[in-house]
C-alpha positions in Angstrom: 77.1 225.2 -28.4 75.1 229.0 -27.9 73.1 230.0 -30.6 71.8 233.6 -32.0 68.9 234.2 -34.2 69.5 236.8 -36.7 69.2 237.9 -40.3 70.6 236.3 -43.1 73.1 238.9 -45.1 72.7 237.8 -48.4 69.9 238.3 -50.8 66.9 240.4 -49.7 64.6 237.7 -48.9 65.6 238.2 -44.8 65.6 234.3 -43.7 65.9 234.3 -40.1 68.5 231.8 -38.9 70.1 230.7 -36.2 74.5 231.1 -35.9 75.7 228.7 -33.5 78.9 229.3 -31.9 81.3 227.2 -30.2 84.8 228.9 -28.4 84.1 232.3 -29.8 83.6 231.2 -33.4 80.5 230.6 -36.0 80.7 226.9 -36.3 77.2 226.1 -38.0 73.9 227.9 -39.4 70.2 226.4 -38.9 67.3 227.7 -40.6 64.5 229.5 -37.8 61.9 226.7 -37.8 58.0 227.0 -37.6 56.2 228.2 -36.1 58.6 230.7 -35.3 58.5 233.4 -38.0 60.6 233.2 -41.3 60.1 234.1 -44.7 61.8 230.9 -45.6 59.2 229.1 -43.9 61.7 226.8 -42.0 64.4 227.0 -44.9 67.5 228.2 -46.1 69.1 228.3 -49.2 72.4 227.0 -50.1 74.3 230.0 -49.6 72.1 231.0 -46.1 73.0 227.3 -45.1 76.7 227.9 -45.7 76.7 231.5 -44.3 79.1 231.0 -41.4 81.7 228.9 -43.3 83.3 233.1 -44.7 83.1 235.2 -40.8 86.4 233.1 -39.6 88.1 232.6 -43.2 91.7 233.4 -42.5 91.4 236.7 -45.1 89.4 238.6 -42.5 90.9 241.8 -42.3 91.9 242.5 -38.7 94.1 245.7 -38.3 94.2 249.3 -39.9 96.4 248.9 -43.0 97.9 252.2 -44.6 100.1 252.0 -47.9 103.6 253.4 -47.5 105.4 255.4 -50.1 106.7 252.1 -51.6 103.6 250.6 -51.8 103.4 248.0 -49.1 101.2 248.0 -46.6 101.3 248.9 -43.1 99.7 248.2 -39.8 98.9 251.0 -37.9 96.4 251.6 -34.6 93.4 252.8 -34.6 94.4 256.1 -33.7 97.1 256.3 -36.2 94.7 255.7 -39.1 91.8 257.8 -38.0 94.6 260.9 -37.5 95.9 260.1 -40.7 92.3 260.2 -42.3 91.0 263.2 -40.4 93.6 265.3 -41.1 93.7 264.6 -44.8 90.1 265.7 -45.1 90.5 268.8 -42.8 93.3 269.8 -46.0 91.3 269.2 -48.7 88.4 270.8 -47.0 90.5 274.0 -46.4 92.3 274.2 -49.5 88.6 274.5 -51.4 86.2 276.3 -50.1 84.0 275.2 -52.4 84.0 271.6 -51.4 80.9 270.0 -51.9 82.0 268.0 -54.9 85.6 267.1 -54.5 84.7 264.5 -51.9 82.2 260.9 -51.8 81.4 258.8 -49.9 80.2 255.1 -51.3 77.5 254.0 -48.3 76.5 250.0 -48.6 73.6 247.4 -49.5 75.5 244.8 -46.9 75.8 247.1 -44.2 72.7 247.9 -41.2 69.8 250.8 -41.3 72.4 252.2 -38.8 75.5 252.3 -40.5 74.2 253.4 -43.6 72.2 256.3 -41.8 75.6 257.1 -40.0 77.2 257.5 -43.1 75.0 259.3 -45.0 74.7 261.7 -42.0 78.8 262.0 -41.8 78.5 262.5 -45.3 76.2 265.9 -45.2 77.1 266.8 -41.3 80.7 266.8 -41.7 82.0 266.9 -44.9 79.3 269.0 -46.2 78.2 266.8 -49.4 75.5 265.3 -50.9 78.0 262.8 -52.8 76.3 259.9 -51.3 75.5 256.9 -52.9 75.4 252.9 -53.0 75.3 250.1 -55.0 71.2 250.6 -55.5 72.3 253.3 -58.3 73.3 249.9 -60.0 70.6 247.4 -59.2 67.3 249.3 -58.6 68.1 253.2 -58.5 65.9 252.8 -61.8 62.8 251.1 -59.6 62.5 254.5 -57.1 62.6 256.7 -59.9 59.8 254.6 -61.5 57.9 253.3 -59.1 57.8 256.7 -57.3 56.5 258.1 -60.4 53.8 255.9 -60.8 52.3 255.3 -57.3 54.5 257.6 -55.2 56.4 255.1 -53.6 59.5 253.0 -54.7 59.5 249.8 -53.0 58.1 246.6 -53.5 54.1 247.0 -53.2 53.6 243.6 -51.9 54.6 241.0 -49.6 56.0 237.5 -50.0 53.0 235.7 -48.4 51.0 236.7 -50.9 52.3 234.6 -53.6 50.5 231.6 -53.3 46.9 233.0 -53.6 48.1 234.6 -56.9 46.0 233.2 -59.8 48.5 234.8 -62.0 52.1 235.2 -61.2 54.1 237.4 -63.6 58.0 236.7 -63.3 59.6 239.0 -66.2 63.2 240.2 -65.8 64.0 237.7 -62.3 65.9 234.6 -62.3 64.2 234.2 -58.8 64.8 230.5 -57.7 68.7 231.0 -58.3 68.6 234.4 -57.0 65.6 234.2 -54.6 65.3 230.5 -53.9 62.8 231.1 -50.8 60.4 233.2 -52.9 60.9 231.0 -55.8 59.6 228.8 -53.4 56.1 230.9 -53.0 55.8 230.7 -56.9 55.4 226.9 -56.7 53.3 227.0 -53.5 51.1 229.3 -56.3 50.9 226.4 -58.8 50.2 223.6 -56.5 46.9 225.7 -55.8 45.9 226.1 -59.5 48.1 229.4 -60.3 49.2 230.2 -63.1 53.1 231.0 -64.7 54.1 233.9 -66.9 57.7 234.4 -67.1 59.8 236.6 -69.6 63.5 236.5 -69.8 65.5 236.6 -72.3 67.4 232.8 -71.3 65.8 229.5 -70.2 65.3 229.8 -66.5 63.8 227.1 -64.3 60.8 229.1 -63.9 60.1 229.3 -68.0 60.1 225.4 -67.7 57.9 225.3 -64.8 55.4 227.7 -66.6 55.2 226.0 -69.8 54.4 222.8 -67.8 51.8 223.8 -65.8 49.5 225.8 -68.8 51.1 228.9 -68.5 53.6 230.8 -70.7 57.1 231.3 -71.4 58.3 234.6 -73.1 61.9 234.3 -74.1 62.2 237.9 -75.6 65.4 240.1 -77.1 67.2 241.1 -74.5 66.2 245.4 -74.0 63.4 244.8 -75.7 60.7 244.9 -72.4 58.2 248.0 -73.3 57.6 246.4 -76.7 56.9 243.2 -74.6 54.6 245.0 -72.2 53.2 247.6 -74.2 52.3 244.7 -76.5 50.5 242.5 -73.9 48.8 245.8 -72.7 47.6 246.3 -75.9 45.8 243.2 -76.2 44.3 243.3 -73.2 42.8 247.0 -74.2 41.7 245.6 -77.8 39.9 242.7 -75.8 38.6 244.8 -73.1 40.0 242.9 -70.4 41.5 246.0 -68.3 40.0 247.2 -65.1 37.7 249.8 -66.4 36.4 251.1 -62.7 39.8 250.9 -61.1 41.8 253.0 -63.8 38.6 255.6 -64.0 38.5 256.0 -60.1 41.8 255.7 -59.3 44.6 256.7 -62.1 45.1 259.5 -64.3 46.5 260.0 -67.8 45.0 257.4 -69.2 44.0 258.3 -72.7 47.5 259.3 -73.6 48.8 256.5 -72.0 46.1 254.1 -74.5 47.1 256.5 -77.4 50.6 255.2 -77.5 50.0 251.5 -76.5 47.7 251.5 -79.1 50.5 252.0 -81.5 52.5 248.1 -80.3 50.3 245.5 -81.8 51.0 242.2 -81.1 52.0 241.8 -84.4 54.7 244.9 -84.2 55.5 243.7 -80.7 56.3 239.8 -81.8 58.8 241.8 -84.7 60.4 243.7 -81.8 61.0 241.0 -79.0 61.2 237.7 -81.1 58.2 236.9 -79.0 55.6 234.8 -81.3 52.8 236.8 -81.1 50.5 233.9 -80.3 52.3 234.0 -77.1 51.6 237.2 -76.1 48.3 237.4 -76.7 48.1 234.2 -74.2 49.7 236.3 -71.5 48.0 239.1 -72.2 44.3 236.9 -71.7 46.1 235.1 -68.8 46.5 238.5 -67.1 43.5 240.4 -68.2 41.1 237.5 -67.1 42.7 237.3 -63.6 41.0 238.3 -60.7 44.9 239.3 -59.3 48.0 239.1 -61.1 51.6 239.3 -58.7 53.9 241.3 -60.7 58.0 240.2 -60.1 60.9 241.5 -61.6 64.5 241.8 -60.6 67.5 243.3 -62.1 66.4 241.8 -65.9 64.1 244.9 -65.5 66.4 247.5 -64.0 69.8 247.2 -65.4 68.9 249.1 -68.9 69.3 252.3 -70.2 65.4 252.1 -70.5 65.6 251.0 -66.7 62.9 253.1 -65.3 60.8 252.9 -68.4 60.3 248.9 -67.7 59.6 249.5 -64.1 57.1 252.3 -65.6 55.5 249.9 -68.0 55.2 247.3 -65.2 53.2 249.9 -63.2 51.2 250.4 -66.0 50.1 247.0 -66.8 49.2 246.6 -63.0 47.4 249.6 -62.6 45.8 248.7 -66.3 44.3 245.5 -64.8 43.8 246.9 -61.1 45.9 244.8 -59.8 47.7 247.3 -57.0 46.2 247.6 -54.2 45.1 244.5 -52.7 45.9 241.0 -51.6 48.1 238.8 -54.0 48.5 241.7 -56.7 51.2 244.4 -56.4 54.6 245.4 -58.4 57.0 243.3 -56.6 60.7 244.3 -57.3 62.9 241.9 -55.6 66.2 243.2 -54.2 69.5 241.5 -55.0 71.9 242.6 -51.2 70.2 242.1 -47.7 69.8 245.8 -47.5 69.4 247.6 -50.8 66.0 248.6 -49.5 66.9 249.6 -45.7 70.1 251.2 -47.8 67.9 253.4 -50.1 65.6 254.2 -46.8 68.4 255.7 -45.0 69.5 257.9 -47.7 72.5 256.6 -48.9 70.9 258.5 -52.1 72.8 261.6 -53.4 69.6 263.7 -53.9 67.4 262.3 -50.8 67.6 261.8 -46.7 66.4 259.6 -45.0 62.5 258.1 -46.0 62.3 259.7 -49.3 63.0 263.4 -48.6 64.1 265.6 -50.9 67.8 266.7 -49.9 66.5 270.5 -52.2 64.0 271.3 -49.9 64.6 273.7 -47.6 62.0 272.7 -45.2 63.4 269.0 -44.8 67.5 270.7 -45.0 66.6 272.7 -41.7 64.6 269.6 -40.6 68.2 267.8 -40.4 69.9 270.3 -39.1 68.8 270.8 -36.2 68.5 267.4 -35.0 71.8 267.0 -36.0 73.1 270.8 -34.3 74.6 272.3 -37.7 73.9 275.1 -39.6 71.0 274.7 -42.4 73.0 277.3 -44.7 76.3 275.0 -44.5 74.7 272.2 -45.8 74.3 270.8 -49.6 71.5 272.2 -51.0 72.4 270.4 -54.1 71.7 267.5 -55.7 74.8 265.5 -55.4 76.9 263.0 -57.5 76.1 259.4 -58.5 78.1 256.2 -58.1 79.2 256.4 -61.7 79.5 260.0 -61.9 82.0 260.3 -58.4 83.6 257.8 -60.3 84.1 259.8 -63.5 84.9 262.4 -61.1 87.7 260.8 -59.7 88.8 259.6 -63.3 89.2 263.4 -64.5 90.8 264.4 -60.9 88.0 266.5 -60.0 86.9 264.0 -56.7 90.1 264.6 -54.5 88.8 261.5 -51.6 86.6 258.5 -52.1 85.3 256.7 -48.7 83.6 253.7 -49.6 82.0 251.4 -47.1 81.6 247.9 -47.7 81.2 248.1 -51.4 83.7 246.8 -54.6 83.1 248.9 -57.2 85.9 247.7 -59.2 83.9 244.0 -59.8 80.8 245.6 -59.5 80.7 248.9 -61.7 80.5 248.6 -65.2 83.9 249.1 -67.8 85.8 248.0 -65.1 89.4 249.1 -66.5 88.0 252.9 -66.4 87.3 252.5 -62.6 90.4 250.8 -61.4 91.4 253.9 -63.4 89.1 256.0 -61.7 90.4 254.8 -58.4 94.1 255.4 -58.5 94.0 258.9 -59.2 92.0 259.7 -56.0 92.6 259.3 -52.1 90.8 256.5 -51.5 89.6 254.9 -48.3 88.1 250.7 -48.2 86.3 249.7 -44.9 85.6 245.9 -45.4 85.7 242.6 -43.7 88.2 241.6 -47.1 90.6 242.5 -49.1 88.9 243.2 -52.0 90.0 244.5 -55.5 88.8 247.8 -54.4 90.5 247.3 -51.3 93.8 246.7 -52.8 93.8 250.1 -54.3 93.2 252.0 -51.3 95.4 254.7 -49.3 93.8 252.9 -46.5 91.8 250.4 -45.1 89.8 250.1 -42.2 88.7 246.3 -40.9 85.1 246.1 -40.0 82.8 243.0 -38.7 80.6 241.0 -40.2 77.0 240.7 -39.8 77.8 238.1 -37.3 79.6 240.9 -35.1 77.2 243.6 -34.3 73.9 244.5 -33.8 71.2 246.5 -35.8 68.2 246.0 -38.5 68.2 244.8 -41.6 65.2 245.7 -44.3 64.0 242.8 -46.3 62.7 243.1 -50.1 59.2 243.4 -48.7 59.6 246.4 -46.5 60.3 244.8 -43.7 62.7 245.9 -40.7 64.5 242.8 -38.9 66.8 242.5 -36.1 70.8 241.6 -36.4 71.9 240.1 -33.7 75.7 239.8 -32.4 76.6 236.2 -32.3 80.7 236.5 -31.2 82.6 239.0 -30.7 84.5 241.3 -33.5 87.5 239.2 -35.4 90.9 240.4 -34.5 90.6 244.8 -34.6 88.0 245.3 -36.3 85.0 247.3 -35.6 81.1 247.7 -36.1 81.4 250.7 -38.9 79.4 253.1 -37.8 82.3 253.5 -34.9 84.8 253.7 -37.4 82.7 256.8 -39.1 82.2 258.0 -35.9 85.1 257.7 -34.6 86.4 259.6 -37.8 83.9 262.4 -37.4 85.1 263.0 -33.8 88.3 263.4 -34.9 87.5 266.3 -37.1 85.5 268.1 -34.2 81.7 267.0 -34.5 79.8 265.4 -31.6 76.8 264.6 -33.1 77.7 261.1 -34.1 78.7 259.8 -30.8 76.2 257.3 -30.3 76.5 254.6 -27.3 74.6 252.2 -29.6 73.1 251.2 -32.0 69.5 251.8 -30.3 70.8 255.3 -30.2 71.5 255.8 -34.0 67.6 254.0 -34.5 65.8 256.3 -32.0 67.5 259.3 -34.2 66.2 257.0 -37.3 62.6 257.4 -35.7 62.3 260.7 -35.1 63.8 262.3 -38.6 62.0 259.3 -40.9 58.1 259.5 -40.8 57.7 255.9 -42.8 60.3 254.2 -39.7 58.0 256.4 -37.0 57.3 253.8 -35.0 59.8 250.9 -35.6 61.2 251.2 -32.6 64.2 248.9 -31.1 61.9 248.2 -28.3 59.1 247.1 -30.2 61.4 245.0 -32.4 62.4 243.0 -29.5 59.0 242.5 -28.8 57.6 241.1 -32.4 59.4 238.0 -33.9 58.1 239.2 -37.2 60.2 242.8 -37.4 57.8 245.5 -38.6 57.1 246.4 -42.6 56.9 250.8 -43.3 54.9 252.8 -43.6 55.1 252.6 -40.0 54.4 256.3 -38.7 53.8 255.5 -34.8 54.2 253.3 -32.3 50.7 251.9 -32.4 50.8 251.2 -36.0 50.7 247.5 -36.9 53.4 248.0 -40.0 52.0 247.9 -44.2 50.9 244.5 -45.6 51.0 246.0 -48.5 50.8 249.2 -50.5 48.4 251.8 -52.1 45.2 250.1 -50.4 41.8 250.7 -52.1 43.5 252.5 -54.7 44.8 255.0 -52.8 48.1 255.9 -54.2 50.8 257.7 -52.2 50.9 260.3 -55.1 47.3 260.9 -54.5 46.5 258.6 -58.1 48.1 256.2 -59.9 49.8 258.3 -63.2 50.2 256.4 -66.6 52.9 257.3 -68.4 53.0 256.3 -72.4 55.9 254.9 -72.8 58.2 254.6 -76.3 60.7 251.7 -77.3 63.9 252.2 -76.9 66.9 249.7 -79.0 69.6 249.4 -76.0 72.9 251.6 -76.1 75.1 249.5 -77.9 73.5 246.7 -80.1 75.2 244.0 -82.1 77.6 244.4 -85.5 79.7 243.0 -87.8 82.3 243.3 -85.3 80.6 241.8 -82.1 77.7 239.9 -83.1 76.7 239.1 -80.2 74.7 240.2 -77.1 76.6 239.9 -73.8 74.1 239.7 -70.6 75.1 239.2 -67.1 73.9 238.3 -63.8 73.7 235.7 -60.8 73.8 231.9 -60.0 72.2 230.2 -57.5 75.9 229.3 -55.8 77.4 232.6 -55.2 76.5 236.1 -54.4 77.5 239.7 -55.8 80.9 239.9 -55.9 82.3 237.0 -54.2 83.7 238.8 -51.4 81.9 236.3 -49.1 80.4 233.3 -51.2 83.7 232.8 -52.5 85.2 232.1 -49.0 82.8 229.7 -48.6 84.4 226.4 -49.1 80.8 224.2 -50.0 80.0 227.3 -52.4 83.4 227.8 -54.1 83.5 224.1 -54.1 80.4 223.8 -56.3 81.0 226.7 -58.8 84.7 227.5 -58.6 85.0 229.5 -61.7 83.4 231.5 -64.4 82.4 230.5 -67.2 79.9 231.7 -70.7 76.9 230.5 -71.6 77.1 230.0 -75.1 74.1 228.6 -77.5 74.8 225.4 -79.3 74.1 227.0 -82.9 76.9 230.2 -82.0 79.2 227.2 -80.5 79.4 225.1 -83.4 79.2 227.9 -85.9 82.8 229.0 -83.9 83.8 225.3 -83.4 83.8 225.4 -79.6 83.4 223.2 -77.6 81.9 223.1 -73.6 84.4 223.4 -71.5 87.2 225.2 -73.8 88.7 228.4 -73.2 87.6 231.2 -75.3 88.4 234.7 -75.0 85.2 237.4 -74.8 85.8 240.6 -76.2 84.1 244.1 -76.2 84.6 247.7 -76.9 86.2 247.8 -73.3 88.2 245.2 -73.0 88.6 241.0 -73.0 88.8 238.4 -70.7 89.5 234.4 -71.2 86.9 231.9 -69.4 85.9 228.5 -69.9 82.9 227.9 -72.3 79.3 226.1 -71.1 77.9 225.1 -74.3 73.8 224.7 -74.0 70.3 225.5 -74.1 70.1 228.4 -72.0 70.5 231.0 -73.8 69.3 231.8 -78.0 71.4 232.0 -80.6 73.0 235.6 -80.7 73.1 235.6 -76.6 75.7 234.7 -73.7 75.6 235.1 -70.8 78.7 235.9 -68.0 77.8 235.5 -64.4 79.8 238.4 -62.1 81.2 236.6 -59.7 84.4 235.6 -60.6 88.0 238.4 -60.3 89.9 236.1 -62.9 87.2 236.6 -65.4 85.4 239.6 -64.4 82.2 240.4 -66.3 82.1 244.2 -65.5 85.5 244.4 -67.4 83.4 243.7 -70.7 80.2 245.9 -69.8 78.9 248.9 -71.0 78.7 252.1 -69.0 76.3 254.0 -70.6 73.3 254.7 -68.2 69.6 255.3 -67.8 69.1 259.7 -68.6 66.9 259.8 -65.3 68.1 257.0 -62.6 71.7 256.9 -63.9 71.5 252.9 -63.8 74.3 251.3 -66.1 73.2 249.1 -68.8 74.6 245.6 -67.6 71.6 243.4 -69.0 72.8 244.4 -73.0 76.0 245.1 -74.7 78.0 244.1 -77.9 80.6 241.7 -77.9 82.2 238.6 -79.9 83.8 235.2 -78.7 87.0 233.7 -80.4 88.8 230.9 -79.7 91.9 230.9 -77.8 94.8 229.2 -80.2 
């Protein structure tokens, strides 16, 4: 057997592993030992162990597929498709002049820095748009907008190493040993030193278990009820005087307003609010407040709200209350959910910036981009363009004539599902995947691309941090790496400033137009085992341990903002009683494109199922295991019940995994005013039994 080291392409944790291959073929996956450098410090998780068992499943697409009048599909070439493509978009283009929001383009978390760069540069170079987005809009669109308000920078502050010397950890909104097992890890590295747990979430978690048994403290709070959870702990610790009174004077600004309304959530008001006894808060707030440093995580428990960016805001706020940004083992530490949801959102796959967080309205930064990319600065977008959810309403009311989405399923993975399969059919739509996917099967046309396993390029990890991808075998069957495809599409339509010779190519571009990327250069990640975290302006730049050092915030000083509490969209009634949360499990990943063609994974958790409380269960005389039928203001879908402690009375909880009971058929898409996140963590729905 040969063997590869390269990037693991699920969560954003960014394992190094190794792919061995035997006749052409991924055969097995072994984790990149010590003392090598891996964040999983010579581990994998279940799902990185298993991550070769989907690149040869016999459902890897393999040849360009377009759908005949009658509705079958086709196999075309390469060149058929791309004509076929090209030529539609040179009509539409024609036929309105103003065309800068009839056509999208969906970029991808799973996908390289490259490919995502390449698309969002087809997307403004060539078809003149700014409708440019990804699946961040639904995991942590609401953290960029927050954190960027806060410090000036939305990413993760922190890095993973630094969990263990944490005398505080603070999990609130992260399920992070199912979703993160490898920094889940870190957390109980932390307590074997003496740390301490906080953890909020509104179900039992392993992690509230863990902190309740090692004298710390478990919130379990309302679900959409975080700034009265955090505004109440803050208040406490501003009562007790327990803040950080040099770092906020020297360092932050607005503070007075900011105390003015936290003043307002007691403990007392906050325990009423969250179903928090207040006795517990009070303990986290003294466990934080007397901490030397305090880690900050959350996850999409934080994010997914129509409050989205006010959590993230209060979360900056607590950490800036107790000057705990900064330094070592401190930090607001967002974890992201896809390998590339950071790298993604650095690229600008992001409808209103380019790449490295500049604004697309700027005329400055437009001409910037155009000329290294040899078009015209008055032909470009100067708007700010459409959203994931709002292309998709677009499309819906016939107003978005093409949809190109790269390596996303928007169907399982965007909320009110039925509206977007909607959505979908009334547009010309193109899929490039490795799968036929639900989104896939609605296309006009579908491209085949590779797997992770195929190509070559960088990954960016949750901490900041750029990592090689390495080929391992060559591409299944037809398909190709998919920044050809886009490239080969954009040629096609008469632009030559996408015809890279590699991927190196596309990253030296990356280097020159991205300050924070300056010096992550593909010569210098060959060199360094350990990839390279941003801000890295120049080449002799070591790469960011963390964030904001000394106090010094990217935005010049850290900015408080008072924040209100907000009830969720749609809360419970006589008609749905009951709060419907979704999210992960430890066993499978996103959608289930590629988990679910994992035999050991789909082996373990083949279905979906409810968490239901034992009170609500026998109160409806169900029983685990029965079929029930889930029902919202959207729609309904039957799945087998798991009767337990996990979740409260008046909660359940759907993981999203599953197409034969999707969760995202049931959700609500009412979003956040400012990040345009959908609310998937709260929503109104009953159970009945099926008879």
């Amino acid at each position: 057997m040969e063997k590869v080291k390269t990037t693991c392409v699920y969560c954003g944790t960014g394992c190094q592993l190794w792919l061995k291959t035997l006749n052409g073929k991924v055969v097995d996956t072994r984790p990149v030992m010590p003392p090598e450098f891996n964040p999983g410090k010579g581990k994998l998780c279940i799902k990185g162990w298993n991550v070769h068992e989907f690149i040869n499943h016999p459902d890897r697409l393999t040849d360009p597929l377009v759908k005949s009048e009658n509705g079958k599909w086709e196999k075309v070439s390469w060149e058929e498709a791309i004509d076929y493509i090209a030529n539609y978009i040179k009509r539409v283009m024609s036929e309105n002049p103003d065309n800068r929001r009839i056509i999208g383009c969906f970029s991808s978390a799973k996908c390289t820095n490259e490919e995502n760069y390449v698309m969002q540069k087809f997307a403004r170079a060539v078809l003149k748009t700014n409708n440019i987005d990804h699946c961040a809009r639904l995991c942590h669109s609401a953290t960029v907008v927050g954190l960027g308000a806060a410090f000036g920078s939305g990413a993760m502050t922190n890095s993973i190493d630094e969990i263990p010397d944490a005398q505080v950890i603070f999990v609130i909104g992260s399920n992070t040993n199912e979703q993160h097992p490898l920094i889940g890890t870190r957390v109980l590295e932390a307590l074997k030193k003496g740390g301490k747990l906080i953890v909020a979430d509104p179900r039992t978690i392993p992690l509230s278990e863990l902190a309740e048994d090692n004298g710390g403290v478990a919130l379990q709070h309302r679900p959409g009820t975080d700034v009265a959870l955090l505004n109440g702990i803050m208040n406490v610790i501003i009562n007790e005087k327990l803040y950080d009174h040099d770092f906020v004077t020297q360092n932050c600004e607005n503070f007075d307003e900011f105390k003015e309304e936290i003043l307002k959530m007691s403990p007392e008001r906050a325990s009423h609010i969250t179903g928090v006894p207040q006795d517990k808060i009070i303990r986290a707030a003294r466990m934080i407040g007397n901490a030397d440093t305090t880690y900050l995580i959350y996850s999409m428990g934080i994010t997914q709200h129509t409050s989205g960016v006010d959590n993230v805001k209060s979360t900056a706020n607590l950490q800036m209350l107790c000057g705990n940004v900064g330094k070592w083992a401190t930090g607001v530490n967002p974890l992201r959910g896809q390998n590339n949801v950071q790298g993604a959102c650095d690229m600008g796959a992001l409808p209103n910036l380019f790449t490295g967080y500049q604004s697309v309205t700027d005329p400055v930064i437009r001409n910037k981009f155009a000329l290294e990319w040899g078009i015209e600065e008055k032909d470009m977008d100067d708007q700010i363009g459409q959203t994931v959810v709002e292309m998709i309403d677009a499309a819906y009311q016939g107003e978005l004539k093409m949809l190109y989405i790269m390596g996303e399923n928007p169907v399982m993975s965007d909320p009110d599902s039925n509206h977007v399969r909607a959505a979908l059919q009334k547009t010309f739509l193109i899929v490039q995947d490795i799968f036929m996917t639900p989104t896939a099967e609605l296309a006009r046309v579908i491209l085949p691309a590779v797997s992770f396993a195929e190509k070559e390029g960088t990954f960016t990890s949750t901490e900041r941090r750029v990592q090689m991808v390495r080929k391992a075998i060559e591409p299944v069957g037809n398909s190709k790496p998919d920044w050809q495809i886009i490239s080969m599409i954009a040629q096609k339509m008469g632009y030559s400033g996408l015809n890279y010779k590699n991927v190196e190519e596309i990253l030296t571009e990356i280097n020159r137009t991205t300050p924070i990327y300056g010096g992550i250069t593909w010569e210098r990640l060959e060199q360094n085992e350990k990839g390279l975290q941003w801000p890295c302006p120049d080449i002799s730049h070591p790469g960011t341990v963390f964030l904001h050092k000394e106090g010094k915030f990217s935005r010049g000083k850290g900015y408080f903002t008072p924040i209100l509490f907000k009830e969720p969209a749609e809360l419970p009634d006589s008609d749905y009683p009951l709060v419907l949360s979704t999210g992960r499990t430890l066993w499978h990943f996103h959608t289930g494109t590629m988990s679910r063609r994992s035999k050991t994974l789909n082996e373990r958790v083949p279905e979906g199922y409810v968490e239901i409380s034992q009170e609500d269960a026998s109160k409806l005389k169900i029983s685990d295991g029965e079929m029930v039928k889930v029902i919202t203001r959207r729609g309904e879908i039957e799945i087998k019940a798991r009767v337990g402690h996990k979740v409260k009375e008046g909660l359940i909880f759907i993981p999203f995994h599953f197409e034969e009971a999707a969760a995202n058929i049931l959700t609500n898409a009412a979003v956040d005013p400012v990040a345009k996140i959908p609310e998937f963590k709260v929503c109104a729905a009953r159970i009945e039994k099926i008879i």
